[in-house]
C-alpha positions in Angstrom: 17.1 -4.0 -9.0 18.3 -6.1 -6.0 18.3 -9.7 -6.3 16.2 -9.6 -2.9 13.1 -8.5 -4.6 10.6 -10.4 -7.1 11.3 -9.5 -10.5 7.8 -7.9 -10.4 8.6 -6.1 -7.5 9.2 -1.8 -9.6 11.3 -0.5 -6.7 12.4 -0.6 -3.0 9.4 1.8 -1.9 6.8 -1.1 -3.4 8.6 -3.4 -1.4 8.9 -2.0 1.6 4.8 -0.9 1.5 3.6 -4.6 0.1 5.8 -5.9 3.4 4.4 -3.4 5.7 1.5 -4.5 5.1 2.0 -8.1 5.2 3.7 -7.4 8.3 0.5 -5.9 10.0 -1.9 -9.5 8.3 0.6 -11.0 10.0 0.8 -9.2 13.7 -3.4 -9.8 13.7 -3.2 -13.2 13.5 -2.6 -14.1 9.2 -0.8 -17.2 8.4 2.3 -17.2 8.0 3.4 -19.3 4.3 7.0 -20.3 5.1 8.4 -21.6 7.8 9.9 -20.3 10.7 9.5 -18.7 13.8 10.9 -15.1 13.2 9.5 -11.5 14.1 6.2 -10.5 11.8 8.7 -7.8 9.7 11.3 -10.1 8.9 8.5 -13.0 8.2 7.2 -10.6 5.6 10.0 -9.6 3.9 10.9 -13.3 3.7 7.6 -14.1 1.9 7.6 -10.9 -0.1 11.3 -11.8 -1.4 10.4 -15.1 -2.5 7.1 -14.1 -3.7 4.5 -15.7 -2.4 2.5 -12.7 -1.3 -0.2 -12.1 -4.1 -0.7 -7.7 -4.6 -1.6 -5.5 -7.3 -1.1 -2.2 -8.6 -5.1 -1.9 -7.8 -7.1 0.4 -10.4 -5.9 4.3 -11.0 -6.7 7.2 -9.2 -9.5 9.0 -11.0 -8.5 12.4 -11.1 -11.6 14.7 -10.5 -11.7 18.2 -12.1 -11.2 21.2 -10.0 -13.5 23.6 -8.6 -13.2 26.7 -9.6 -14.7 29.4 -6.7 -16.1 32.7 -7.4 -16.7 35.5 -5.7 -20.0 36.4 -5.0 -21.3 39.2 -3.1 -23.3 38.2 -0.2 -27.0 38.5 -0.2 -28.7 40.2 2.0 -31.6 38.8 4.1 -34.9 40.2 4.0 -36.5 40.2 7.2 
C-alpha cells in the first residue's frame, strides 16, 4: 500500500471515501485538527494520511431473503 495511507487504511477506494467525507465535515463548518490554511479536500487527505480522523468499517449489511412472486390469477369482484 502507499506510504500515504494509515496502515489501517485496506485500499485507495477507503481512502478516498473516509476523505470525501471529511472533506464535506469540513466544508460545513468541522474543525479542522492540523494546521494550516489549505482547501477542505486537501485538509482531509492531510488528516486522513496522518490519521487523525477516527472511522470504522460500521456493522454488516444484513442480507434479507428474497421474495419469491407467484402468479396468481386475478379475482374477480362481486358486485
Amino acid at each position: 500500500m502507499d506510504e500515504r495511507f494509515p496502515a489501517k487504511m485496506d485500499s485507495k477506494f477507503r481512502y478516498v471515501l473516509v476523505a470525501a467525507h471529511r472533506a464535506e465535515q469540513l466544508i460545513r463548518g468541522g474543525r479542522r485538527r492540523l494546521e494550516g490554511n489549505d482547501k477542505p479536500t486537501t485538509a482531509a487527505m492531510a488528516e486522513v494520511s496522518q490519521d487523525v480522523v477516527e472511522w470504522e468499517y460500521g456493522p454488516a449489511p444484513v442480507v434479507e431473503p428474497p421474495v419469491i412472486e407467484t402468479e396468481e390469477a386475478p379475482e374477480e369482484e362481486v358486485h
